[in-house]
C-alpha positions, 0 to 999 in steps of 0.5 A: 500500500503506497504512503499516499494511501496511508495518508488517505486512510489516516486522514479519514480515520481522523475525520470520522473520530471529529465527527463521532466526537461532535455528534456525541455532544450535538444535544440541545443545552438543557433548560428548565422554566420556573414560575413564583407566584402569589398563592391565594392562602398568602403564600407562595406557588411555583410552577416548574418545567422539566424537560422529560428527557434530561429527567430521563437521563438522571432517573433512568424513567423508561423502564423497558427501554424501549427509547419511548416514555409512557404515561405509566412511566411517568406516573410511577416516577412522580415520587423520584421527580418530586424527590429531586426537585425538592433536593434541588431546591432552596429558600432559607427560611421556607420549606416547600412540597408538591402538590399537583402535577402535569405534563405539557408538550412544548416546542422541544419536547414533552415537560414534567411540570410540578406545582410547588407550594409553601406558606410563606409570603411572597415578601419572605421568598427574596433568595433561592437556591437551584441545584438541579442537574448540578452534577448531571449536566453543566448546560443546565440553566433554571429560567425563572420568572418571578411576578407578572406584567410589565413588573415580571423579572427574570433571573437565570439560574445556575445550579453551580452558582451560589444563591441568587438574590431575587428582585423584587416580584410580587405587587406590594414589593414592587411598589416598594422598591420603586420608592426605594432602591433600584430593582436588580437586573436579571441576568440575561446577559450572561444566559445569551452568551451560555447559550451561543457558547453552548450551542454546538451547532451554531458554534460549529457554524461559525467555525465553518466561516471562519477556517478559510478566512486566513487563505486565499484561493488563487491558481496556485491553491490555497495560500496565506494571507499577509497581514490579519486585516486582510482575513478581518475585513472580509470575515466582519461582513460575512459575520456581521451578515448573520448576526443582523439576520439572526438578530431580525429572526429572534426579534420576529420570533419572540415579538411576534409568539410564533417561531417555526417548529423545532422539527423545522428549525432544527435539521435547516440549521444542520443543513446550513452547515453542512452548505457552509462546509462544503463551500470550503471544499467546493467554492458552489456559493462563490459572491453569494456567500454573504447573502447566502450566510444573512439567509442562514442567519435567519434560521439560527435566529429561529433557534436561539429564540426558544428559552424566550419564547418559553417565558411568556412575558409581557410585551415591555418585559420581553422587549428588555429581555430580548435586547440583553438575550441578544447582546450576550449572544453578539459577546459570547459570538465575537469572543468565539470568532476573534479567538479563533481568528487569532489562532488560525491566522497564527498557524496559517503557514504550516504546511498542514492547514489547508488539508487538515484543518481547512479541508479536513475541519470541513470535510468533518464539518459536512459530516456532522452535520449530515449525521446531525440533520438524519438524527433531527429529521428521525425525532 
């Protein structure tokens, strides 16, 4: 077998490791959605959503393993579901028990979905303590909203954190804290910026637009540029594209309550990149990659707008809500793109960037995202 060969079956051998390795991380980061509420007795109720499939992954509920969950399953799991939201949960002063459950279908699956009720009074209830999932899986994140209306906050919750301080939420609190100090601000922020860091797929997108921004095409092939400018300025119009476009998607989504199903959403955006791969391996986008990209920025806009879509919030809340999810988002995007830029620019001369990290990096990429859209066109 000559060395060429060799080469070819190591090179392969390499890419279908990069593909297995991404595929197994190519799930959706975890979210929970929790509610506080004033109770009519004077005390305190939260509802809290649990997405069946991350309960699944830590209590094991599809007892026949037949990969479909039942209405029986469920039901003979309530005690185990109520026992690690109890365990995952706490605000000193204040004990806390189930008393109603449900199920409810959601854009990305099916929710447990607890009510919790405690005597104490929403003014009493000014901390929490989330633990869920803390060592399961280090995507999660707790969604809270706490009180209703234009006065509705909403505070993400990191079962790694220490205990959060709550604003202000229920009415009589409110009123008070107008008159005195100024509410805290919840911290979507930094969520947008967990959410882009911890969306693999749209990570991964980026990367594809990134690999061949440090070379150029000529009749020679594939050659380095001189100065980082030159792989700057062309990449700032490509990501400035998708981040307007994705900017518009969410703002249409979550404005308007209506985002395209997950079943849609989910295998275009795997469609995208595989499109945005191959395009580094067979130039089929050509002047029509910054077009091309703003018409994929609006489908992943589609896709980050989930976790506010689920919150339910006023019109005035959800606007603010919004322009902070966002701007996390363009943070924890423009530190993922000039990072990368920067180590990619730094090994642009070694002999092995264009047929291992360009063309191989891409040539992985279209695999992933190939298995990735089968598994999200087969759910």
């Amino acid at each position: 077998m000559t060395n060429a060969w060799l080469r070819s079956l190591q090179r392969l051998a390499v890419l279908m490791l990069l593909a297995l390795a991404a595929g197994a991380q190519a799930h959706k980061a975890s979210d929970a959605y929790l509610r506080l509420m004033a109770a009519d007795d004077g005390g305190t109720q939260l509802r809290w959503d649990i997405a069946l499939r991350d309960l699944d992954a830590v209590l094991d509920l599809d007892g026949d393993a037949d990969a479909r969950l039942t209405w029986g399953e469920v039901r003979g799991a309530w005690p185990a579901i109520d026992g690690l939201a109890l365990r995952s949960l706490a605000v000193p002063g204040c004990s806390w028990r189930v008393h109603e459950h449900g199920l409810e279908q959601r854009g990305d699956g099916a929710y447990a979905v607890l009510w919790l009720r405690s005597g104490c009074p929403p003014a009493q209830v000014r901390q929490i303590e989330y633990r869920l999932f803390r060592d399961d899986d280090s995507t999660h994140r707790g969604l809270l909203r706490a009180g209703g209306g234009e006065d509705a906050s909403v505070i993400v919750l990191d079962p790694r954190a220490a205990a959060v301080e709550l604003p202000a939420w229920d009415a009589g609190a409110v009123r008070a804290a107008r008159a005195g100090a100024e509410r805290p601000q919840p911290s979507l922020l930094a969520e947008g910026v967990h959410h882009i860091i911890g969306g693999y797929d749209h990570v991964l997108f980026l990367l594809c637009l990134l690999l061949p921004s440090v070379m150029r095409r000529t009749p020679q092939g594939w050659q380095p540029v001189q100065r980082v400018a030159q792989a700057a300025l062309p990449l700032l119009a490509i990501i400035t594209a998708f981040t307007v476009a994705h900017s518009i998607s969410l703002a249409v989504a979550v404005g308007g309550r209506w985002v395209p199903p997950p079943a849609l959403i989910e295998p275009a955006i795997a469609a995208t990149i595989v499109l945005a791969a191959f395009d580094n391996l067979r130039p089929v986008l050509g002047r029509r990659r910054i077009a091309v990209t703003f018409a994929f920025g609006l489908v992943h806009g589609f896709g980050f707008a989930g976790p506010l879509m689920e919150l339910e919030l006023s019109p005035g809340a959800l606007a603010w809500a919004l322009l902070r999810f966002n701007l996390g988002i363009e943070c924890g995007q423009l530190a993922i793109v000039g990072a990368a830029l920067l180590l990619l620019f730094a090994i642009r001369h070694w002999r092995a960037y264009t047929p291992w990290v360009l063309q191989g990096g891409s040539a992985a990429a279209v695999a992933t995202g190939v298995f990735w859209f089968v598994e999200r066109t087969m759910m």
